[in-house]
C-alpha positions as CSV (number, residue, x, y, z in Angstrom):
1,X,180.4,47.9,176.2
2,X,183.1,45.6,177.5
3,X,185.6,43.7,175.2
4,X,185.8,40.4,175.9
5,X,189.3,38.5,174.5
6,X,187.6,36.4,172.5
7,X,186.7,35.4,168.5
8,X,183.1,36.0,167.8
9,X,180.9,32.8,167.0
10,X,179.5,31.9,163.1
11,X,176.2,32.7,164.7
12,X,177.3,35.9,165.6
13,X,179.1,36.8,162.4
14,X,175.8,35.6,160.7
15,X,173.2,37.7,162.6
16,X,175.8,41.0,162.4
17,X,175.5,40.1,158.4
18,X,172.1,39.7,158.6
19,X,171.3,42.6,161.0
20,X,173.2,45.0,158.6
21,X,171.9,43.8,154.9
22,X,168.6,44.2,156.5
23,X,169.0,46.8,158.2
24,X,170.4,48.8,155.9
25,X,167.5,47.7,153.0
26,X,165.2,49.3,155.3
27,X,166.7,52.0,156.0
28,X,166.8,53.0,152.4
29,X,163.0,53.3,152.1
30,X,162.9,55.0,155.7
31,X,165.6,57.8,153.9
32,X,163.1,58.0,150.5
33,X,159.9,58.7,152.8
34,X,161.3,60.6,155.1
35,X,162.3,63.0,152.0
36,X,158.1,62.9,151.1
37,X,156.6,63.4,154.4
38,X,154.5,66.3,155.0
39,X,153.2,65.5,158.5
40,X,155.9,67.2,160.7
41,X,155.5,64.0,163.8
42,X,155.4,61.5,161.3
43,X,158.8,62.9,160.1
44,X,160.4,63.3,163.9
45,X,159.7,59.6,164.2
46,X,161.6,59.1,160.6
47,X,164.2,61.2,161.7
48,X,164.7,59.3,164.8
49,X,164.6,56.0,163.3
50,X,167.3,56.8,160.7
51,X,169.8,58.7,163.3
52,X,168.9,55.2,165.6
53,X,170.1,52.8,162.7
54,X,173.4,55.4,161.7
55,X,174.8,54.4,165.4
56,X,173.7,50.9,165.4
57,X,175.2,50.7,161.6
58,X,178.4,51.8,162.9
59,X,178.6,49.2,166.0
60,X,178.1,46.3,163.6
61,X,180.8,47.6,161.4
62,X,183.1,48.3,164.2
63,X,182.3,44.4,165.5
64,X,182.7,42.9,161.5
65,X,186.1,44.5,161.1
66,X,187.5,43.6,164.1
67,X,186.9,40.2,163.6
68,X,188.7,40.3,159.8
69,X,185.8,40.1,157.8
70,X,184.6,42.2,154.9
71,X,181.9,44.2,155.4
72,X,178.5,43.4,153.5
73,X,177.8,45.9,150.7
74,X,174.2,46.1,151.8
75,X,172.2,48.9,150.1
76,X,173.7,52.1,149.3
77,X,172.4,55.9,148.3
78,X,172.6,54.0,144.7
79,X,169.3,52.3,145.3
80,X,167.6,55.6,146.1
81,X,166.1,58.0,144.0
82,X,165.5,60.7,146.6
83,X,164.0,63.1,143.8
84,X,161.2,60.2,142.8
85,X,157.5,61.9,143.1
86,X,155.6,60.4,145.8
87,X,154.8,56.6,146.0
88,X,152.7,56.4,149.5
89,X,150.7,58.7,151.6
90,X,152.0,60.2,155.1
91,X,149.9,57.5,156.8
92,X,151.0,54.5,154.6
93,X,154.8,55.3,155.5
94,X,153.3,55.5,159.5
95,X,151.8,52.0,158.9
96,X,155.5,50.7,157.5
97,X,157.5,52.4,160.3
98,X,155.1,50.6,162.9
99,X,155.3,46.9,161.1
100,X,159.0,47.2,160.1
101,X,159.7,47.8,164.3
102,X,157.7,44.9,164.9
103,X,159.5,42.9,162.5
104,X,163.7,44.6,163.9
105,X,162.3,43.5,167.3
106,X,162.1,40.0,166.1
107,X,165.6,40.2,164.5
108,X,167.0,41.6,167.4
109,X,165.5,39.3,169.6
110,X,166.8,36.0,167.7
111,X,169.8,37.9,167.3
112,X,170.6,38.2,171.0
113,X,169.2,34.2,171.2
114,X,172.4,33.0,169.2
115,X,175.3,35.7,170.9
116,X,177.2,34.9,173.8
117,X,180.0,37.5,174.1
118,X,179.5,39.8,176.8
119,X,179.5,42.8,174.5
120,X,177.3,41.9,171.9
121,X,174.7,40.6,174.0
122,X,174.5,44.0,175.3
123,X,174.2,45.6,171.8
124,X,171.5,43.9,171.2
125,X,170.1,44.9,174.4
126,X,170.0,48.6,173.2
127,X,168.5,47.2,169.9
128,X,165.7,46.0,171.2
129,X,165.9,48.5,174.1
130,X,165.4,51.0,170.7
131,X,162.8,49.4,168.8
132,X,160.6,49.0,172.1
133,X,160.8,53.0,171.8
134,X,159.7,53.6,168.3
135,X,157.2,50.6,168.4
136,X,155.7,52.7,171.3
137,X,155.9,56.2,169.5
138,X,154.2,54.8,166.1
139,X,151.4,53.0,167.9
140,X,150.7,56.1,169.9
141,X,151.2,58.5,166.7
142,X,148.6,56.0,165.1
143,X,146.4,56.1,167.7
144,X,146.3,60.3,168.0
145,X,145.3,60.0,164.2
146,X,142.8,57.7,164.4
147,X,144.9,54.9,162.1
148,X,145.4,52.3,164.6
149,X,143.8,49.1,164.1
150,X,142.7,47.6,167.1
151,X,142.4,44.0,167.3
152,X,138.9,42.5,167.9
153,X,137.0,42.8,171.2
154,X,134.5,40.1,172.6
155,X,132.9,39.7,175.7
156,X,134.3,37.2,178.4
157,X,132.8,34.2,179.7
158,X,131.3,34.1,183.4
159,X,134.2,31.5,184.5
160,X,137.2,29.5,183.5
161,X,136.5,26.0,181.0
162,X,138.6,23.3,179.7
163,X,138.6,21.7,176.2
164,X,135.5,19.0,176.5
165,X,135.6,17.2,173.2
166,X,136.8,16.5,169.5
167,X,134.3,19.3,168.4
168,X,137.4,21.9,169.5
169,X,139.8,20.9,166.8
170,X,136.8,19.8,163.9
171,X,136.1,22.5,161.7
172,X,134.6,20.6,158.2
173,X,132.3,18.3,159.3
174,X,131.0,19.4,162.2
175,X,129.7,22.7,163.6
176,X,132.9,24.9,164.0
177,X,133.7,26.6,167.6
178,X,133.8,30.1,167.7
179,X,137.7,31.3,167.3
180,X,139.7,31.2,170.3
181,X,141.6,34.7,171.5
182,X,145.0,32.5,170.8
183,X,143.8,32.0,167.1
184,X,142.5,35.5,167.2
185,X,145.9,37.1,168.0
186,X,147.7,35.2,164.8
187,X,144.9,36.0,162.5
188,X,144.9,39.5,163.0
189,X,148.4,39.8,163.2
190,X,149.1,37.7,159.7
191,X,146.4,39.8,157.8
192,X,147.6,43.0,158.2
193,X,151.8,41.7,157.3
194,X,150.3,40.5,154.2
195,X,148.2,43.9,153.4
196,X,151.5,45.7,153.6
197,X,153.4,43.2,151.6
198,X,150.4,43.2,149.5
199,X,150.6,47.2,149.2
200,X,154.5,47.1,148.7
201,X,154.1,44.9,145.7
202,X,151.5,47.1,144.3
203,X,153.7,50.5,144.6
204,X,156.9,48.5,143.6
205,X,155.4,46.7,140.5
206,X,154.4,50.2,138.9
207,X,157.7,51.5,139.7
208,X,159.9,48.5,138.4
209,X,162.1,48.7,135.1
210,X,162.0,44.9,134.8
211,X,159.6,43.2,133.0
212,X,160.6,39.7,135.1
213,X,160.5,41.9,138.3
214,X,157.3,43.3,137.6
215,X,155.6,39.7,136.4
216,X,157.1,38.1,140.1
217,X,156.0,41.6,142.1
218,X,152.4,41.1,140.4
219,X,152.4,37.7,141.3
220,X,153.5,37.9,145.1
221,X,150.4,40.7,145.2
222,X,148.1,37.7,143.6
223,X,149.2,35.5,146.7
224,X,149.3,37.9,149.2
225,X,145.6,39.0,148.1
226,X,144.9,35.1,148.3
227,X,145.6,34.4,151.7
228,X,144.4,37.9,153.0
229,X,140.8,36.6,151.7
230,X,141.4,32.9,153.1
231,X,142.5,34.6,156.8
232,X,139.7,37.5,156.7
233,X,137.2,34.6,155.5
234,X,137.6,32.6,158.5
235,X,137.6,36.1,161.2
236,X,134.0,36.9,158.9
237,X,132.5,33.7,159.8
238,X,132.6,34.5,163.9
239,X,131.7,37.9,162.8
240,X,134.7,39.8,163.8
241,X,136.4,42.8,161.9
242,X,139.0,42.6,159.4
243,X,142.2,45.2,159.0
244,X,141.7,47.8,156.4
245,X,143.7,47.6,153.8
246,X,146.1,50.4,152.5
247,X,146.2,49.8,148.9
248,X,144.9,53.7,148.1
249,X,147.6,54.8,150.3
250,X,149.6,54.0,147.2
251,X,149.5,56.6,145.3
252,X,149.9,56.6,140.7
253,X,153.4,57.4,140.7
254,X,155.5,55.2,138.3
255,X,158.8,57.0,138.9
256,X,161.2,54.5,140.7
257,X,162.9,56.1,144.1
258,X,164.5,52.6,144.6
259,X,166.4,50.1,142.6
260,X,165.0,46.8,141.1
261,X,167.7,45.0,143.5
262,X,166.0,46.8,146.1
263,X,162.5,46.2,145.8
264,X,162.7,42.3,144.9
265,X,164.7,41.7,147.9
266,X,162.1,43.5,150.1
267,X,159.6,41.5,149.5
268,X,161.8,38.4,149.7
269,X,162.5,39.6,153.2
270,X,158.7,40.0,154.2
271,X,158.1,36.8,152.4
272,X,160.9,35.1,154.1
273,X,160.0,37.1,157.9
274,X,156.3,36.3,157.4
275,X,157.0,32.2,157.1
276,X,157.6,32.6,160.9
277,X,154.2,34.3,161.6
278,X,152.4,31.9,159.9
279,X,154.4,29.1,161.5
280,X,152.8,30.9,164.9
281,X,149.8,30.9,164.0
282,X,150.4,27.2,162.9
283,X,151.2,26.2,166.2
284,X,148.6,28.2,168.0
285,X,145.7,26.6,165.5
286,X,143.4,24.2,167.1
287,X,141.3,24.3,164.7
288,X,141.6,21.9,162.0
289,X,140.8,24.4,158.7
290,X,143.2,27.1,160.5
291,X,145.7,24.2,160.4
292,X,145.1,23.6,156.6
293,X,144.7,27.4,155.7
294,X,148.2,28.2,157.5
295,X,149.5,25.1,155.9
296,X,148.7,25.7,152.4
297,X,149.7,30.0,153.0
298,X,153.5,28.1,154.1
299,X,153.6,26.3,151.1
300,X,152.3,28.6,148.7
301,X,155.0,30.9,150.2
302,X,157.9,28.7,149.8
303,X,157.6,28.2,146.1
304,X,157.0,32.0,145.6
305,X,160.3,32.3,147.9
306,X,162.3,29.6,145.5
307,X,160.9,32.0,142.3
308,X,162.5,35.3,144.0
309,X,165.5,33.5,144.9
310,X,166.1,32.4,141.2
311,X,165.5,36.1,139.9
312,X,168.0,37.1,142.4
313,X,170.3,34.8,141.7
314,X,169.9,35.0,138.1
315,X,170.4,39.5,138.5
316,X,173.5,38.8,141.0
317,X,171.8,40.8,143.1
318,X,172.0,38.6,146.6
319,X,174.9,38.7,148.4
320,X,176.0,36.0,150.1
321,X,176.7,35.7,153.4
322,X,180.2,34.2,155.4
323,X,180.6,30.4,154.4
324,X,182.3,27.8,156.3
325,X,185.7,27.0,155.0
326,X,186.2,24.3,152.8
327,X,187.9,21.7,153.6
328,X,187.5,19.2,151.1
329,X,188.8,22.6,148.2
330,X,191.8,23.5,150.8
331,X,193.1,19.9,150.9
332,X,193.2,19.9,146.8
333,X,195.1,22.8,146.8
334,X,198.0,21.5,149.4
């Protein structure tokens, strides 16, 4: 990758930071599952994604030093308790590798949105370049096992047809339309991000050693469970199939592999990564109860977002990212 003479951005700096405390979070789970996997391709795709993330690690190091900033601490082989009895099944950590690709392709993407510099543009390339890979391997690995949830199929209408009426958006008073494949699409998507952050909080809150961890993991799963009923509820009504969900592919263990740090700020992440699926499905909603269930999921997630940000705050467990200097503190001290 070419050098180009000049200072990277505070956008850049910021998604490098983000790209690694994230990154490197995730990768931590991927190094405890890979250590419990039986199913010899599940593992090969494990394997592959850590070795992927080691080289992409090492480029965002290589970019933060030469710029002069400190590196992020991230998480470390202290937040993982390699030896920790099982905690998911083979097919549960499948499911995890799939959404978690899904969700790097959406980092990498903004990421590459906010660079300019020739070179880092074309990391982010072979990020994406990378996750469009393993996205493909785990859907076809789910679909050789017969795990793949395929979104719903209906039958298509004889020719094209444009919105007639008011009746398209109402959906209290008068007879609701049947979904539209745009709403569809978001629905699908949003219940099965919230049955694996649903699933996390399960495994994580038998595995915590904080009481105040466990209370906020127990009550994410309450929310989570919440809006997968309000979402499934409304796919239900038009008759169309709901995801499975993977709760008994969490298994009795309540041997920690990962620290308390660790787990709370995962499912900060998904809660914080989720806000913009629901704000998609928000803005594909012409329906005017979607509208108010996606409204009422945001909200509901912002205060449950302001609760984990407290615990971590309160644990000094987040890191915080580069600030902007000072100013107003640099002229005092002249």
């Amino acid at each position: 990758m070419e050098k180009e003479n000049i200072k990277l951005t505070s956008a850049e700096i910021g998604t490098l930071w983000l790209e690694y405390v994230n990154g490197t979070a995730v990768d931590t789970i991927n190094r405890y599952m890979i250590s419990i996997i039986e199913d010899q391709d599940i593992k090969d795709l494990f394997e592959d994604a850590i070795n992927v993330f080691s080289s992409q690690k090492n480029q965002i190091v290589q970019f933060i030093k030469e710029e002069g900033f400190p590196v992020p601490i991230g998480f470390t082989e202290s937040d993982l308790n390699k030896n920790a009895k099982r905690l998911f099944s083979d097919i549960f950590c499948l499911h995890y590798l799939n959404i978690m690709t899904l969700h790097g392709l959406l980092g990498h993407s903004t990421s590459l949105s906010s660079s300019v510099r020739r070179d880092l543009r074309q990391f982010y390339d072979s990020c994406s370049n990378d996750g469009m890979s393993m996205y493909h391997r785990t859907v076809e690995l789910l679909l050789d096992k017969g795990h793949f949830q395929r979104d719903p199929y209906f039958f298509p209408d004889q020719l094209p047809e444009f919105v007639s009426g008011q009746q398209f958006i109402d959906g209290y008073f008068f007879d609701k339309r049947p979904l539209a494949s745009t709403e569809i699409i978001a629905l699908s998507l949003n219940v099965k991000k919230k049955i694996l952050e649903k699933s996390l909080s399960i495994g994580f809150s038998q595995v915590t050693h904080s009481k105040e961890v466990r209370k906020f993991l127990e009550s994410a799963q309450n929310a989570s469970d919440q809006q997968i009923q309000s979402l499934s509820k409304i796919l239900k009504a038009d008759n169309l199939p709901v995801p499975m969900s993977w709760e008994t592919e969490v298994t009795n263990s309540q041997e920690s592999p990962f620290s308390d740090k660790l787990m709370l700020y995962h499912i900060g992440f998904l809660l914080q990564t989720a806000q913009s699926f629901h704000g998609a499905g928000l803005a594909s909603a012409m329906r005017i109860d979607l509208v108010t269930t996606y409204e009422k999921i945001i909200l509901k997630n912002l205060t449950i977002t302001k609760e984990w940000f407290n615990l971590m705050t309160k644990n000094k467990w987040l890191e915080q990212p580069p600030l902007a200097p000072d100013r107003k503190e640099i002229a005092k001290d002249k």
